[in-house]
N, C-alpha and C positions, 0 to 999 in steps of 0.2 A: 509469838504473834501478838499483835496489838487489838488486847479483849474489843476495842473500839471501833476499829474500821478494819480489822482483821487483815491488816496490812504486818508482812515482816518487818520487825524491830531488828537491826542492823548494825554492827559496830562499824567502828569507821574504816577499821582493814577490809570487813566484808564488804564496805560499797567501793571501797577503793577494787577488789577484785572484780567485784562486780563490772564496776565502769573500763576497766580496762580493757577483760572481755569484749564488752561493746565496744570499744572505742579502737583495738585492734584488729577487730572484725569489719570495721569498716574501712579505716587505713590499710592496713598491710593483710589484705584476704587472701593471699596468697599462704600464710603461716599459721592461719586460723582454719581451727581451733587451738588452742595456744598447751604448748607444754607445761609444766609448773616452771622449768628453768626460766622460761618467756613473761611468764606469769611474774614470778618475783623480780626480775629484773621492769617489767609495767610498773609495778606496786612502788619500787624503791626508786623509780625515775625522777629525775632533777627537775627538769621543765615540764610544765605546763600540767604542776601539783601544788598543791595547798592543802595540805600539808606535804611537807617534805618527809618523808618513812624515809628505814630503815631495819627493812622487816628480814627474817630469818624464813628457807624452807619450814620449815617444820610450822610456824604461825601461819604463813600463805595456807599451806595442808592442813591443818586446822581450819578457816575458816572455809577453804573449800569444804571440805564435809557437812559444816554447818549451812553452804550454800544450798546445798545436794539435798539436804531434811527439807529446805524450802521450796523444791523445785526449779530455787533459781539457776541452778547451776548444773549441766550434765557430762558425764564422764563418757568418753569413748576411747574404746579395747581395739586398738588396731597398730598395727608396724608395732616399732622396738620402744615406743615411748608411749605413757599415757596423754593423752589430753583432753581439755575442757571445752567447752562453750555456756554461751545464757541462754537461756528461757525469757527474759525480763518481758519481750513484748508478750506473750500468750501466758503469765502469770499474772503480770500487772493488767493486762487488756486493755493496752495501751497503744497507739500509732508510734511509726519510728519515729517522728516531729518529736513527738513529747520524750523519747527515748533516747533522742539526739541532747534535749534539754536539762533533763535527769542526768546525764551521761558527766556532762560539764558541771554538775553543781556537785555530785559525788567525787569527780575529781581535782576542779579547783576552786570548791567552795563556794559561799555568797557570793553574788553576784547581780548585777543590773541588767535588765532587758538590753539594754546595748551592750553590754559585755557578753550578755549572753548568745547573741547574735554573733559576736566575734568569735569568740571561741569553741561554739558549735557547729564552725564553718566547713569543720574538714566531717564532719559525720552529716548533717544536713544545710545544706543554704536556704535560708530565710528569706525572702523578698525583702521583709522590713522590719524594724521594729515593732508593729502593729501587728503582725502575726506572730513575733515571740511572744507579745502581751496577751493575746487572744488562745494561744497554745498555755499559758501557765495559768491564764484563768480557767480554762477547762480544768487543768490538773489539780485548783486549788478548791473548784465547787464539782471534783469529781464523787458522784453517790454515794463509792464503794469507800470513800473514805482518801479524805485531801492527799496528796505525794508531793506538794511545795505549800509553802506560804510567803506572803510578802513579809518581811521585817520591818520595825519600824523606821524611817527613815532618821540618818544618822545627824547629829550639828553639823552645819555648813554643809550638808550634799543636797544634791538638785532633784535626787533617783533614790527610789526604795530599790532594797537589794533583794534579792529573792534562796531560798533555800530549802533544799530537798527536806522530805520529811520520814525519810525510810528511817533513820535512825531514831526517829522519836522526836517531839518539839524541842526546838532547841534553847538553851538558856540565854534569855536578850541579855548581855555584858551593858552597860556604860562603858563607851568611848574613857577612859579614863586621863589619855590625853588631854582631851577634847575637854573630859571634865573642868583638868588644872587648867588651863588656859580662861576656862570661862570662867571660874573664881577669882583668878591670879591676876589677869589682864583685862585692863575696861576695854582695849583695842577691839572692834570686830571685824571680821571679813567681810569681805563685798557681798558674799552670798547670803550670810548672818543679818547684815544692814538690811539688804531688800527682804527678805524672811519677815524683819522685825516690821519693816514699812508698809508688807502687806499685809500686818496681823495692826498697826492701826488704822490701816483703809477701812479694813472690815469692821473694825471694832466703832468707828465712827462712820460708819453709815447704819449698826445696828442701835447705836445711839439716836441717832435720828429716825428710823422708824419706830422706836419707842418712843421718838418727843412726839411726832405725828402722833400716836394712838392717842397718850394723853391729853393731845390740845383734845383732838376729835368728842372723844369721852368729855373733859370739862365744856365742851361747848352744849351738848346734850345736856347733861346735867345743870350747866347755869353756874358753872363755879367759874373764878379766877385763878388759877393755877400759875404760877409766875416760873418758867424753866432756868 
């Protein structure tokens, strides 16, 4: 547990089980609660994962146990096969909204309030972008201890990306792309251009409210101050 906001600390197979849990509990209810065979084949699925796994029974059965110490995860004993379900909403003490949004960032990673609107469409629909934004700020000025943060917005994008925080804060990379280009090539993008253009709007209008203070100031005082 995280001594901090007492929030589980998570690896990335456990939120990948986790979100699938949810995520085919909401799609395919018919099959939920899921088996383990259901379960690794979720985990190790091609589309609409970031990262791409390739995980073994035996690891998925590992990390369900360690789901189970958390309460996130419960087992039931019935027919000829075991199977699972979450807890996430009455652990975390969260609405499905916010569990629809967690759901998409444990399984495909960072992401933008418009992205995230996209691809949490088949677990909850969103009116708008304004309400994705309004559900992840809850999550990120939540009491019991933040479950997203915004990331810094990246060179040339328009949108900060957002990402879950079950597994712990995460480590901000440099674009290193992004890097080489920006040492290598004077060229910029259109969105770099206007970035730049509105960082000297600003910068020359706070130039001018510090010339205003200073005539103001030398008038009072009786000096010539020449700008």
């Amino acid at each position: 547990m995280n001594k901090d906001s007492l929030l589980p600390v998570l690896t990335l197979l456990e939120t990948r089980v986790l979100g699938v849990l949810v995520e085919k509990q909401r799609t395919v209810p018919d099959t939920y609660p899921l088996t383990l065979n259901a379960l690794v084949s979720g985990c190790n699925q091609k589309s609409s994962r970031d990262p791409v796994m390739d995980v073994s029974h035996n690891e998925v059965q590992e990390a369900i146990e360690n789901l189970k110490q958390m309460s996130l995860v419960s087992e039931t004993s019935g027919g000829r096969v075991l199977r699972f379900s979450h807890n996430i909403e009455r652990v975390l003490k969260i609405p499905a909204q916010s569990v629809a949004l967690i759901t998409s960032l444990m399984l495909r990673g960072p992401q933008t309030a418009g992205e995230l609107r996209i691809s949490s469409e088949r677990l909850h629909k969103f009116a708008d972008i304004s309400s994705v934004e309004s559900f992840l700020e809850e999550l990120a000025e939540r009491a019991n201890g933040s479950l997203v943060v915004k990331l810094p917005r990246q060179l040339g994008a328009r949108e900060n990306r957002w990402t879950h925080l079950l597994s712990g804060m995460p480590e901000i990379k440099e674009d290193s792309h992004l890097a080489h280009r920006t040492n290598t090539n004077s060229t910029v993008s259109g969105h770099e251009f206007l970035a730049l253009k509105s960082d000297v709007v600003r910068l020359e209008a706070e130039v001018a409210a510090l010339r205003k203070i200073v005539d103001e100031l030398s008038a009072q005082l009786g000096l010539n101050v020449g700008c």
